[in-house]
Every structure is written in structure tokens, then in C-alpha cells.
C-alpha positions as CSV (number, residue, x, y, z in Angstrom):
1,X,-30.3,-7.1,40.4
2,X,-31.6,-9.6,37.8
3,X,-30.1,-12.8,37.3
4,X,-29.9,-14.7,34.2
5,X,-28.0,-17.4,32.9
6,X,-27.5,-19.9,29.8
7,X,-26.3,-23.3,29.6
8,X,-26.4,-25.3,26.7
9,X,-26.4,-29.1,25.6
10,X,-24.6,-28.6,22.3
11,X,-21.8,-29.6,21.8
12,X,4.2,-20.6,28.2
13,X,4.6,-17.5,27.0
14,X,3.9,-14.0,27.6
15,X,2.6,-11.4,25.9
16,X,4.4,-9.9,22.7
17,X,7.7,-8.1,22.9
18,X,6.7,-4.2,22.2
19,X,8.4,-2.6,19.2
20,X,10.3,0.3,19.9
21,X,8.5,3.8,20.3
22,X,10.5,5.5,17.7
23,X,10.0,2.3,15.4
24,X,5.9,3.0,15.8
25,X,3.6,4.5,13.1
26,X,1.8,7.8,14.5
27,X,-1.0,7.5,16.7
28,X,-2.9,10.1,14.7
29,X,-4.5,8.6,11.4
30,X,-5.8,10.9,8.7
31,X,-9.3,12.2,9.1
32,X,-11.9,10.2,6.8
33,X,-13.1,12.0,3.5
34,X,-16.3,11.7,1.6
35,X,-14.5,10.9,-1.3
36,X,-15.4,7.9,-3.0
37,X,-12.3,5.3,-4.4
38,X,-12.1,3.2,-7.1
39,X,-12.5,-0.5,-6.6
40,X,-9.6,-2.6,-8.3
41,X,-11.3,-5.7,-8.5
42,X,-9.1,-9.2,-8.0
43,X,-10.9,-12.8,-9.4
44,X,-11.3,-13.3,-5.9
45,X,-12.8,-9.8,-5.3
46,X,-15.4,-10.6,-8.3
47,X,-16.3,-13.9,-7.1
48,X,-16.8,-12.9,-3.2
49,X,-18.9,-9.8,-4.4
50,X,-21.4,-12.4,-6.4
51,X,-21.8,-14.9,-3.6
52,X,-22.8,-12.1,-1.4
53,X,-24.5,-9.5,-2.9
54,X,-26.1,-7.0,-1.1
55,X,-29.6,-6.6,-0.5
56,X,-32.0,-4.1,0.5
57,X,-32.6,-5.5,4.3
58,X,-31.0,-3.0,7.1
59,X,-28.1,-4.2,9.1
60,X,-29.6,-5.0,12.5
61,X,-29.3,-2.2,15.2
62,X,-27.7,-2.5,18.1
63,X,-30.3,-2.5,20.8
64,X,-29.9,-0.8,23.9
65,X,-28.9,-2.8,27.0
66,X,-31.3,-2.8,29.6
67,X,-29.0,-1.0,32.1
68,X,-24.8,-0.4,30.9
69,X,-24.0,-2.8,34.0
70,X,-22.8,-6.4,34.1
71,X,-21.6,-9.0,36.4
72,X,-20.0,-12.3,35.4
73,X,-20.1,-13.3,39.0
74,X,-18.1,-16.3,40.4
75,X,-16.2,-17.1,37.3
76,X,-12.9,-18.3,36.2
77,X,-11.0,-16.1,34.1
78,X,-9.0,-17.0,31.6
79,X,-7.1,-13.3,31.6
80,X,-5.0,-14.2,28.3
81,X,-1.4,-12.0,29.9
82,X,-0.3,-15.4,31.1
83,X,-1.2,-19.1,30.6
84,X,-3.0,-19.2,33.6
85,X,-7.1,-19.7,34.9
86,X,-8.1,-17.5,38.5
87,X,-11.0,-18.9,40.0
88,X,-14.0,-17.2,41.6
89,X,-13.9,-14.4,39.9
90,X,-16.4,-11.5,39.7
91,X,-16.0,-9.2,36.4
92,X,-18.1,-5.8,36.1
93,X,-18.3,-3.9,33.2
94,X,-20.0,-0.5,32.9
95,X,-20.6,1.0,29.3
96,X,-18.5,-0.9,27.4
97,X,-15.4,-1.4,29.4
98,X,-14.1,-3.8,32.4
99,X,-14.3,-1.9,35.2
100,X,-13.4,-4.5,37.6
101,X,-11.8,-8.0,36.9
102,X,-10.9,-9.7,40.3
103,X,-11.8,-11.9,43.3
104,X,-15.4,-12.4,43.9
105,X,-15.5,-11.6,47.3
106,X,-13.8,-8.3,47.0
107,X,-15.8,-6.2,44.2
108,X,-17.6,-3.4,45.7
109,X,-21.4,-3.5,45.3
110,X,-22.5,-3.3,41.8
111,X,-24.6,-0.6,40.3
112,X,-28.2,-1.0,41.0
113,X,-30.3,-2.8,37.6
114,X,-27.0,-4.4,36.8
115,X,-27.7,-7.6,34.7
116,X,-25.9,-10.7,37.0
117,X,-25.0,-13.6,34.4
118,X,-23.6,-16.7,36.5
119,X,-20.5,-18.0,35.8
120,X,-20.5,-21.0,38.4
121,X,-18.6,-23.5,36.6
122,X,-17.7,-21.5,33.5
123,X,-14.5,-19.9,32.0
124,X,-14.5,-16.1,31.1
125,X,-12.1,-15.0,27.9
126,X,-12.0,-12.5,25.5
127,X,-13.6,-12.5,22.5
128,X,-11.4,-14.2,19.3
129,X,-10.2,-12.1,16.2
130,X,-10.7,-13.4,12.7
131,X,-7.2,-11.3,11.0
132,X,-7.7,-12.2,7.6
133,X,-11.2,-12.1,7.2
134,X,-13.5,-10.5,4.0
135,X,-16.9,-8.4,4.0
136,X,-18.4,-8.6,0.3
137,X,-16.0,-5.9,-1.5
138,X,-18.0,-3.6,-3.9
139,X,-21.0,-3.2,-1.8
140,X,-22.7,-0.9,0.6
141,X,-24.8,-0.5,3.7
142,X,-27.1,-1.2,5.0
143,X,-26.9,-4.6,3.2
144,X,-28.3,-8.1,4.7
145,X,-25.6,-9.7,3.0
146,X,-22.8,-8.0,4.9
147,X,-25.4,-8.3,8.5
148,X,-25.6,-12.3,8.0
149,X,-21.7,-12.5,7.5
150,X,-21.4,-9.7,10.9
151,X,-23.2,-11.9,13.0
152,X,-21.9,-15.5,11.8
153,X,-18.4,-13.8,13.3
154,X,-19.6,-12.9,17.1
155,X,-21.9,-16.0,16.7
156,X,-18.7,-17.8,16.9
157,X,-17.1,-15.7,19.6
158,X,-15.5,-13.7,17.3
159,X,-15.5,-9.8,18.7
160,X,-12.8,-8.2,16.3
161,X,-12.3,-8.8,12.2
162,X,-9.5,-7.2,10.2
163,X,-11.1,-6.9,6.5
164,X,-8.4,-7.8,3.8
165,X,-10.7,-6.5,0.7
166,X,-11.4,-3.3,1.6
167,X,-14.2,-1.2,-0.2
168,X,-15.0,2.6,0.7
169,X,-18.3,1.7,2.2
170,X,-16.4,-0.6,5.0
171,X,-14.8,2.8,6.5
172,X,-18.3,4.4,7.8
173,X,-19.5,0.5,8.7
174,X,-16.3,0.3,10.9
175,X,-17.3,3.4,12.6
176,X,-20.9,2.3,13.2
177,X,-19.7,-0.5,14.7
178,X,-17.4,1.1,16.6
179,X,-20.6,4.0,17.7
180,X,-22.7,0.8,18.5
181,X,-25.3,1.9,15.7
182,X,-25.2,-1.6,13.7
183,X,-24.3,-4.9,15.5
184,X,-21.0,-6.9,14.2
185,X,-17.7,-6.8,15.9
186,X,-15.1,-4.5,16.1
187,X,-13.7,-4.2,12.8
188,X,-10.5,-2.6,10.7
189,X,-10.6,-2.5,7.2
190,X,-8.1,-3.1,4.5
191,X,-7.7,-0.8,1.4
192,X,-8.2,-2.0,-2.0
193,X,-4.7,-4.2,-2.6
194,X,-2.0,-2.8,-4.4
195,X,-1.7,-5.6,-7.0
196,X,0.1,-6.3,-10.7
197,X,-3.3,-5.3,-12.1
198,X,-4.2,-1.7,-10.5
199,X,0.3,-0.5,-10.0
200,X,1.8,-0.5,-13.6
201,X,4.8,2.0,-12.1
202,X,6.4,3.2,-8.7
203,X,3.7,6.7,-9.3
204,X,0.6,4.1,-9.3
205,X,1.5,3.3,-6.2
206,X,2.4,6.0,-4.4
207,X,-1.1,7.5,-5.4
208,X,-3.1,4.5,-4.7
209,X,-1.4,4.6,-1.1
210,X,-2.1,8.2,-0.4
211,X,-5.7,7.8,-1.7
212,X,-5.7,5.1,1.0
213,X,-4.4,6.4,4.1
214,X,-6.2,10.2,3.0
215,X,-9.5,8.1,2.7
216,X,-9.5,6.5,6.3
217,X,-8.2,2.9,5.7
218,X,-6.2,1.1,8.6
219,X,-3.9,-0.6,6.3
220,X,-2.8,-1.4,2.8
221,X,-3.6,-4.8,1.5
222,X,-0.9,-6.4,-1.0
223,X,-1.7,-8.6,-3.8
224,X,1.0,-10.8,-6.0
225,X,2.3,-8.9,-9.3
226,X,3.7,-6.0,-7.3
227,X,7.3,-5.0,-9.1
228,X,9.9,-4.4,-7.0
229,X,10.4,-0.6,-7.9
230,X,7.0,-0.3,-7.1
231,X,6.9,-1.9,-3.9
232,X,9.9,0.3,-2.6
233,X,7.8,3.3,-3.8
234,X,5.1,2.5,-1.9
235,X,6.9,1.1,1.5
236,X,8.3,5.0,1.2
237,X,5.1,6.5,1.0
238,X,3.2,4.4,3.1
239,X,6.4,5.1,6.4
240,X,5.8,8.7,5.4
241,X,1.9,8.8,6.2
242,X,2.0,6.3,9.0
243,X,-0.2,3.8,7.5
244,X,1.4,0.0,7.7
245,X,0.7,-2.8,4.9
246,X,0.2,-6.2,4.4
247,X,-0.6,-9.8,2.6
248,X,1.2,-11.1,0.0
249,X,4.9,-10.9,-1.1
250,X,5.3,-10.7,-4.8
251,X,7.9,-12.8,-6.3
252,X,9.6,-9.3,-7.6
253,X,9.8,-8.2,-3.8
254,X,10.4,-11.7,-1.7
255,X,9.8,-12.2,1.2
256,X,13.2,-10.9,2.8
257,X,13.3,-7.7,1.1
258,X,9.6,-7.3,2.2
259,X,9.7,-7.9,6.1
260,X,13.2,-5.6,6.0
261,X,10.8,-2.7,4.5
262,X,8.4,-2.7,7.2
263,X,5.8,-5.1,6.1
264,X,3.4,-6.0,9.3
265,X,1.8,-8.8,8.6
266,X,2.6,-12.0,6.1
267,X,-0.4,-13.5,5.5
268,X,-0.9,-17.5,4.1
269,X,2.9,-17.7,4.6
270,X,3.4,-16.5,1.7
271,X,7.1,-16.3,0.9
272,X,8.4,-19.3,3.3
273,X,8.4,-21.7,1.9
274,X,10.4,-20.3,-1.4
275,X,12.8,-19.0,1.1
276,X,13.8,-21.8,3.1
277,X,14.5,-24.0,-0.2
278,X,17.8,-24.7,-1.0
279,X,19.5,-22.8,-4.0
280,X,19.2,-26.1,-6.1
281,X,15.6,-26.6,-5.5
282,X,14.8,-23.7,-6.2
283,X,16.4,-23.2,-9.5
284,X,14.1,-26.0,-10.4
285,X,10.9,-24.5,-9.7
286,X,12.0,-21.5,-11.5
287,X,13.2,-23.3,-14.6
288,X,9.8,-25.1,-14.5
289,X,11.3,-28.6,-13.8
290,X,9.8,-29.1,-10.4
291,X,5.6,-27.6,-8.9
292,X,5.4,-25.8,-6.0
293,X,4.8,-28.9,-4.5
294,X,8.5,-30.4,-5.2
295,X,9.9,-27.5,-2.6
296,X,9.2,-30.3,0.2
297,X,12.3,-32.3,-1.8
298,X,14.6,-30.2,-0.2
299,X,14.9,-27.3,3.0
300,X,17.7,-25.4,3.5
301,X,17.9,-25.7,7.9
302,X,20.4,-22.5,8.0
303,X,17.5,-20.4,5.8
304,X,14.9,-21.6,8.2
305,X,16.7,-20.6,10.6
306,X,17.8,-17.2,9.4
307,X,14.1,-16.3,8.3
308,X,12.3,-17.0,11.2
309,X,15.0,-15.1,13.2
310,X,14.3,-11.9,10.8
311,X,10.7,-12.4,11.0
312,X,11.2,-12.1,15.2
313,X,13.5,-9.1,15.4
314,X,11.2,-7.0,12.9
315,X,8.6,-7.7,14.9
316,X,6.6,-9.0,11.6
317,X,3.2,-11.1,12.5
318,X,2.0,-14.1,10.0
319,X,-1.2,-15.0,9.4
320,X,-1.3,-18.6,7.9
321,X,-4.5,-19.3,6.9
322,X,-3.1,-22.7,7.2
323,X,-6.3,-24.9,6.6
324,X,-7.5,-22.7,3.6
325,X,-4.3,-23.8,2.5
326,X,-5.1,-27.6,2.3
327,X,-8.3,-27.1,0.9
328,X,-6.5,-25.2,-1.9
329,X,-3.9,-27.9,-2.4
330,X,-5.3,-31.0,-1.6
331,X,-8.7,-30.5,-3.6
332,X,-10.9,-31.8,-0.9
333,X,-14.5,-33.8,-2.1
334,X,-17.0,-31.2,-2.4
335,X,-19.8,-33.0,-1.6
336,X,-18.4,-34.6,1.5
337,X,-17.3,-30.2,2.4
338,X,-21.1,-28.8,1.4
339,X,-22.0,-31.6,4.2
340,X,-20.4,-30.2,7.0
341,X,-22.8,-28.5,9.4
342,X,-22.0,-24.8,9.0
343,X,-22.9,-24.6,5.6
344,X,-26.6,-24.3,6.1
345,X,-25.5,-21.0,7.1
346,X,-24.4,-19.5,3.6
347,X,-26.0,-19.5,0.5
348,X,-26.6,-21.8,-2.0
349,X,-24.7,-19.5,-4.7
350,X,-21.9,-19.6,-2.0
351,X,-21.7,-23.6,-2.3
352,X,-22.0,-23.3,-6.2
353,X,-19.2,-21.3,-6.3
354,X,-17.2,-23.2,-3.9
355,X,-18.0,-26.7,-5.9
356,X,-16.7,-24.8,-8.9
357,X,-13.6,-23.8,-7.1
358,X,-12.7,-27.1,-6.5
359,X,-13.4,-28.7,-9.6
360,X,-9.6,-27.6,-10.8
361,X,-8.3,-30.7,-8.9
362,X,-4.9,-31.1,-6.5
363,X,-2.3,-28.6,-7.0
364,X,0.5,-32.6,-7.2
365,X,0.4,-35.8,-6.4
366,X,-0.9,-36.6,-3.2
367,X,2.6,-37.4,-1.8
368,X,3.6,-34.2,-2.8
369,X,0.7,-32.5,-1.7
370,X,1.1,-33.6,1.8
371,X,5.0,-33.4,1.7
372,X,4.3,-29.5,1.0
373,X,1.5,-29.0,3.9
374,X,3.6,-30.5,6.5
375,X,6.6,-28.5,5.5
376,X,4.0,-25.8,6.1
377,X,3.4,-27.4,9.5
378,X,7.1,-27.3,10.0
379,X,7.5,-23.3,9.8
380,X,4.7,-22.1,11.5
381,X,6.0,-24.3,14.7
382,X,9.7,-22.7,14.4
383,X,7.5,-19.5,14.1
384,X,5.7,-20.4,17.2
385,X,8.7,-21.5,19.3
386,X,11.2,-18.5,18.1
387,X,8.4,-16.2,19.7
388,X,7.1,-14.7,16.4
389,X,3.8,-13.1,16.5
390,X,1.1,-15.4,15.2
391,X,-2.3,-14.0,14.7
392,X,-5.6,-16.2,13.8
393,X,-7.2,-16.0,10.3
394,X,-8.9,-17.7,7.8
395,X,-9.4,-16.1,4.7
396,X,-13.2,-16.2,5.0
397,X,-15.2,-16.7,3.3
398,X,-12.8,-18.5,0.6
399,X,-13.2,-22.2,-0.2
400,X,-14.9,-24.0,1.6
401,X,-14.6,-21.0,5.4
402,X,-18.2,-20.4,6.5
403,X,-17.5,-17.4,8.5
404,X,-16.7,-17.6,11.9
405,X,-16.9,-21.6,11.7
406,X,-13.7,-21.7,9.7
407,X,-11.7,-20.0,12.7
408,X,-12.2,-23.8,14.8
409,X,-11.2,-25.8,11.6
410,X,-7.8,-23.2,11.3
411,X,-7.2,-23.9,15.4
412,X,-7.0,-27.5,14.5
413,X,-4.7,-27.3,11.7
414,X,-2.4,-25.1,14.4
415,X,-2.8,-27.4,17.1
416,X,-1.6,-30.6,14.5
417,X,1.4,-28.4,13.2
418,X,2.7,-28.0,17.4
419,X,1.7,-24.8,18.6
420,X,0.2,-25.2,22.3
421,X,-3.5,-24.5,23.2
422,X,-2.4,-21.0,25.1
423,X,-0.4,-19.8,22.1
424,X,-3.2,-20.6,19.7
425,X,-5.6,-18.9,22.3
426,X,-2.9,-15.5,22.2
427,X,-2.7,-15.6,18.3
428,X,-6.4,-14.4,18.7
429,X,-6.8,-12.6,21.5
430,X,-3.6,-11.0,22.7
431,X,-1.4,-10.8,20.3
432,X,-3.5,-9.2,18.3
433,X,-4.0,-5.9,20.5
434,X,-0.5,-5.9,20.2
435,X,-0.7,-5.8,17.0
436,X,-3.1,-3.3,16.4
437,X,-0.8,-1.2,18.8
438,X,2.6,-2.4,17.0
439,X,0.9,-1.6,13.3
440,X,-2.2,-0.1,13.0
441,X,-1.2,2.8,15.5
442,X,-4.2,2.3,17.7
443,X,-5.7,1.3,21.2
444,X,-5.0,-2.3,21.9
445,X,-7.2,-1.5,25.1
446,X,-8.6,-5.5,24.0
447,X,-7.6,-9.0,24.0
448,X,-7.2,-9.3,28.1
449,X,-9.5,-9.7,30.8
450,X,-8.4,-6.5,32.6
451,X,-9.9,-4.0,33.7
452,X,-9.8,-0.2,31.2
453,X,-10.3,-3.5,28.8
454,X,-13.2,-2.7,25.8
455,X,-15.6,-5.9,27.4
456,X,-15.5,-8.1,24.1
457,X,-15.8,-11.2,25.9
458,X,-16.8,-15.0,25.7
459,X,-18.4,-17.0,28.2
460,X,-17.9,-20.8,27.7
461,X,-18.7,-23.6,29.7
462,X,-15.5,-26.0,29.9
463,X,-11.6,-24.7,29.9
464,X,-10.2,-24.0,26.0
465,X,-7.3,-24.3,27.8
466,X,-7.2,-28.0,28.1
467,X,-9.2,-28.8,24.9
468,X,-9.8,-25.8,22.1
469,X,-13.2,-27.5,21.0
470,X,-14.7,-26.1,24.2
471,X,-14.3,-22.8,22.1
472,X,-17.6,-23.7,20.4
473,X,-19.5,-24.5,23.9
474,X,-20.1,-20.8,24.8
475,X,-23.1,-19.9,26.9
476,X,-23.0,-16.5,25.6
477,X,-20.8,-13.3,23.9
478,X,-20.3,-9.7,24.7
479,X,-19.2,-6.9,22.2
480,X,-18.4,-3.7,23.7
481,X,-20.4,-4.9,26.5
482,X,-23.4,-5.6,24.6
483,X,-24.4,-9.8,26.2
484,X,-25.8,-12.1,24.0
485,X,-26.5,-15.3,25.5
486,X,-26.5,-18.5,23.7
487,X,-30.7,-19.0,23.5
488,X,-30.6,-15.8,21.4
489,X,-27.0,-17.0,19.2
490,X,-29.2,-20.1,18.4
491,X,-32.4,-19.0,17.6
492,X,-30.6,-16.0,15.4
493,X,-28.5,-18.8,13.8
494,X,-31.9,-21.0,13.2
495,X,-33.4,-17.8,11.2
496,X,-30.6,-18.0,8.7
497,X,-30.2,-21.7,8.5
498,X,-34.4,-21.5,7.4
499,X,-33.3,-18.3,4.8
500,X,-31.0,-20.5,3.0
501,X,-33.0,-23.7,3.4
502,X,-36.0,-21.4,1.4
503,X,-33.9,-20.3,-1.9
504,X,-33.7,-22.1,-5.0
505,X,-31.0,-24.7,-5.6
């Protein structure tokens, strides 16, 4: 066996309630078709699709693993079913998949050529997922744009994305990945959103969602501007063909009506914060007399209350994107953002187009800028503590989220608003095969270290348990048992840093 291992210098609940059986889409999805779909293209869509452009460069392969066996020998295992750590562990996996996830000293011999990576000292847990993340929309493969934005997500530990811009070439990317013929992490895609711009009428939308679900996409993004007869249309169609949505709620819908017609996951909160305002207040904001920003004058408790109760028994996930969301409101300094360290790793167009976003100023005053984020703060703990399911995501790459750096600046931003380290740790890792089982009709066989587990792992070398910045001291990754230990991260993350350094300003 050989032996190999990577240190570097740099610096209570269970899991989620099942729904029902008879409450679950199908397992079968429909059978991907050649035919190509139109691309209804959102401000956001355009402006992500210019930043990253594609370009003629091949995604990189997945090499083959010198043998399909390894050990993480004398670990502790952060398993992710319970808030606990078991020491001296030994895990094997064989092509792929945790074969054995247990006490050191009783694993039978492993298979001979297996790799050995030490885990003296080090803390074993799956792999993150990034659930409201975005590949350039518009674009194809093979594309060095989309590669770069791939491996800046398991550079950061993260092993699974969920695309919210979906475009048809992200179907036969997803099942590369999934074939291990390009390298990224596991990844289900979005379909083009159903939006005020591309549904005019309940018939738009029942096509558009057929077209979806026919063409191979694992769920139906929403956009605002949705009307309500259209929405119902399409919750109809979309129950019919077992294919789940999610995103926003459009004011037409709101965000009760939407979670009652099967929405899976609400994503930036959207909806919340309208619906816990009393009556009064909100009048105001519709009349134009108050921002956005005024809702934090006034919450209704009995409304909070009542919607985080529906949001539990529905069995609805949220997404809050919750420190996109103060970038958006609070207007941060651009240059003091283009300084931070991860954005060596994206382009200069990306940081033009970022200092333009955020030329358009605070969304209020800064009182009531603040007022609104921490009422924000305020529902996503309820959320937390009611048991609702709470899956990481960042938006990516909006303002200011280099990909797969943004996920540590959204953990803080959960962590300050009162959720615990091991439900932040769940919200990306265990909760989400839930979901995925819940909505997306599919194997949740991640997001634990057990074994019949796909081995998307992270090896770090202090506990995330007791402080979520050891998140970003990993000596290594797996994806689908694929290791990549940290020397290789770095040097691959040097290479891009010196791409970028190169173009023009």
C-alpha cells in the first residue's frame, strides 16, 4: 500500500423528517432528448453569460485513479446523521462509494494498491453543496469558462451544485460529471425560469414546463412576474410530470399560496419578510409610502409564527442566500470587496461588472438597511429552530460570490443570525440528500459518512464542529472517490490566480 498525506500551513438535531411516500414525485424522470430549448434570458442571465464567456479550452478530464481503493486511516469522522465526531476511524472506499466507515481496528484488510491517506489528527466529512449556485447560462462545452468555475467549487470542498440558470448544454455536462468524463462536482441543473418575461398566459407555462421536464431538467426555476393564473397552471403541470420547482415567489402568487402548491425550495427568503408584516405596514409599502426597507417598522409575531409553521409541515426547504443579500442592500465599498483574496480567482470583466453593480448605491438609509437584514436574521433562526429544512447557497457568482469562496462568507452570516455550527454543517451536507430525495425524486445515497455513501468527501485538519473557519483548512477533497489533496488544490488555484493576473485591466 502507498501512503500519502498532506498537511498545510494555511490558514442538536437529526436528520430531516421524510415526506410521505405518496406525497413524493416519481422516481423515474423523463429520458433526455436531443432537442435543443430556447434560452429566456433574465438581466442577470445576460450579465453572468458576459463575465464568463466560454472559450475554446476543454474542460479538464477526469484522470484515472491509480487503483479505485482508498483508506482514510485513523480518522475522526464527522458522520453528519448526528451532531457527533467518532474517533479512530478507518474509511475505505472502492469505485466511488464508502464501503466501510468504522473503527480502525476492525476493517478487514484493504485491497492490495489501495492509496492510504493519514488521517492522524484530522476530521473526515462530506463534501459541502452550493444549492443556489450558476454555471454561465447560454454557453456550451467543453468551455474553460465553465472548467475554472467547476473546480473553484470542489476547490472549496464543495462536491455537489444545484444550477439555478439552467441552459440545455448543462443536461449532458451533468451527466459527464456524473460518468466521471470531466472533473466538477456532482451537479443538478435548473431549467430556464419561468418568469414575467418568457409566461404571458397559463398555456406559456404549461408548455415551457413540459419542454422542461421532456428535455431532462431536475427542476423548474421561478423568476418574479409570474401571474397567479399562470403559476397554478404550471404547479398543475409540473405535479402531473413529477418534476418539482423553485426560487422566487411572485408578488401575484405570495409566498403562502406558493409553498401550499408544492413549491420545494424558497430561495433568498423571498416572500418573508412581506408575510410576516402587519396588515398596516404593508398597506404602506404597497401604496408606495414606505421602501422595502420600512417592513423592519413593524412584524406581525402570530404571522411569523404561522409561516414558519407552514413552511415545516410542507416540508418546504429555504435557501437564503443571506449574505448576497447585504451586499445587495447595504451597497458595500467596491474597492475594499475587489480586495478580498478570492478575487484573484475570477476575471477582471467579472470585477468590472461587479463595481458597476454596486454603483446603484443602498437600497435605505443605513438604519433601515440594517433594521431589514437583521429582521432577515430574525426568520431564518425561527426557521432553524422550528426544524425547517435549510440548505446552503450563495447565488454565485452574483455580487461580489467568487465561487466556492462565497459559501464561507454565507456560513458566517448563518452563524451571526443563531443557527448552530452542526445545523449550518447539515444545511450542506445532509439535508440536502434529503432534499434531492424529498424533491428532485433521486438518490440521496450522499451527505453522510456511511457506508453505500457516493465518497464526496473532505478531509480537514481541525473540527468545523467547534469553529466553521476550519472549513477552509482541508488537506484534501474526494468526488466520487476521485482524492485531491491540498498541494494539487493549490498549485491548480495558483494557475488561475496567474491567468487572471495576465489579462488586460
Amino acid at each position: 500500500m502507498k501512503t500519502t498525506k498532506t498537511r498545510t500551513n494555511t490558514p442538536p438535531t437529526v436528520r430531516l423528517r421524510p415526506r410521505p411516500a405518496d406525497e413524493r414525485p416519481p422516481l423515474a424522470r423523463p429520458a433526455p432528448t436531443a432537442r435543443t430549448l430556447a434560452s429566456w434570458a433574465t438581466p442577470a442571465a445576460l450579465a453572468l453569460s458576459a463575465a464568463f464567456a466560454p472559450s475554446a479550452p476543454p474542460l479538464q478530464a477526469q484522470p484515472p485513479p491509480a487503483s479505485n481503493a482508498t483508506v482514510f486511516a485513523d480518522v475522526a469522522v464527522l458522520p453528519m446523521t448526528s451532531p457527533t465526531v467518532l474517533e479512530h476511524q478507518n474509511v475505505l472506499v472502492q469505485d466511488g462509494v464508502i464501503t466501510y466507515a468504522g473503527p480502525a481496528d476492525d476493517m478487514p484488510a484493504p485491497p492490495a494498491g489501495a492509496t492510504v491517506v493519514d488521517g492522524a489528527g484530522r476530521y473526515l466529512m462530506p463534501g459541502l453543496a452550493e444549492m443556489h449556485a450558476h454555471v454561465p447560462p447560454g454557453g456550451s462545452f467543453p468551455s474553460e469558462a465553465v472548467s475554472d468555475i467547476l473546480f473553484l467549487y470542489l476547490a472549496n470542498g464543495i462536491t455537489t451544485i444545484r444550477g439555478m440558470l439552467g441552459s440545455p448544454y448543462q443536461i449532458p455536462l451533468a451527466q459527464a460529471l456524473a460518468r466521471d468524463e470531466v472533473e466538477g462536482p456532482n451537479f443538478y441543473v435548473g431549467a430556464p425560469s419561468l418568469s414575467g418575461g418568457s409566461v404571458r398566459s397559463p398555456e406559456d407555462a404549461e408548455r415551457l414546463v413540459q419542454a422542461h421536464a421532456a428535455a431532462g431538467y431536475h427542476l423548474q426555476k421561478i423568476h418574479p412576474g409570474v401571474s397567479l393564473e399562470a403559476w397554478d397552471r404550471m404547479a398543475e403541470t409540473a405535479r402531473q410530470l413529477g418534476i418539482t420547482f423553485a426560487g422566487h415567489v411572485p408578488a401575484a402568487v405570495g409566498l403562502v399560496h406558493a409553498i401550499e402548491t408544492g413549491m420545494s425550495t424558497v430561495d433568498h427568503l423571498d416572500g418573508y419578510v412581506d408575510a410576516v408584516a402587519p396588515a398596516d405596514v404593508q398597506a404602506q409599502v404597497n401604496a408606495g409610502q414606505i421602501r422595502l426597507g420600512g417592513l423592519f417598522k413593524g412584524i406581525d409575531q402570530a404571522k411569523l409564527d404561522e409561516i414558519v409553521r407552514l413552511t415545516v409541515d410542507r416540508g418546504v426547504y429555504v435557501v437564503p442566500t443571506m449574505y448576497l443579500w447585504e451586499n445587495l442592500y447595504g451597497a458595500p465599498d467596491a474597492d475594499a470587496m475587489l480586495a478580498q483574496p478570492e478575487m484573484k480567482y475570477v476575471s477582471q470583466a467579472q470585477h468590472a461588472a461587479w463595481r458597476r453593480q454596486a454603483s446603484g448605491g443602498p437600497r435605505g438609509t443605513p438604519e433601515e438597511v440594517a433594521a431589514y437584514l437583521d429582521l432577515r436574521k430574525r426568520i431564518l433562526e425561527a426557521l432553524s429552530e422550528a426544524g425547517a429544512g435549510i440548505l446552503m447557497g450563495t447565488d454565485s457568482p452574483q455580487l461580489f460570490n467568487v465561487p466556492g469562496f462565497a459559501l464561507q462568507r454565507e456560513i458566517a452570516v448563518m452563524a451571526d443570525a443563531g443557527m448552530s455550527n452542526y445545523e449550518i454543517l447539515k444545511s450542506g451536507t445532509a439535508a440536502v440528500s434529503q432534499y434531492v430525495a424529498d424533491h428532485l425524486g433521486l438518490d440521496g445515497n450522499f451527505g453522510t459518512v456511511e457506508a453505500g455513501q457516493r465518497a464526496d468527501l473532505a478531509l480537514l485538519e481541525a473540527n468545523p464542529l467547534d469553529d466553521l473557519a476550519n472549513l477552509t483548512e482541508r488537506a484534501g477533497v474526494m468526488i466520487r472517490g476521485r482524492w485531491m489533496p491540498r498541494a494539487e488544490i493549490d498549485e491548480r488555484l495558483a494557475a488561475l490566480a496567474a491567468k487572471h493576473a495576465g489579462e488586460d485591466q
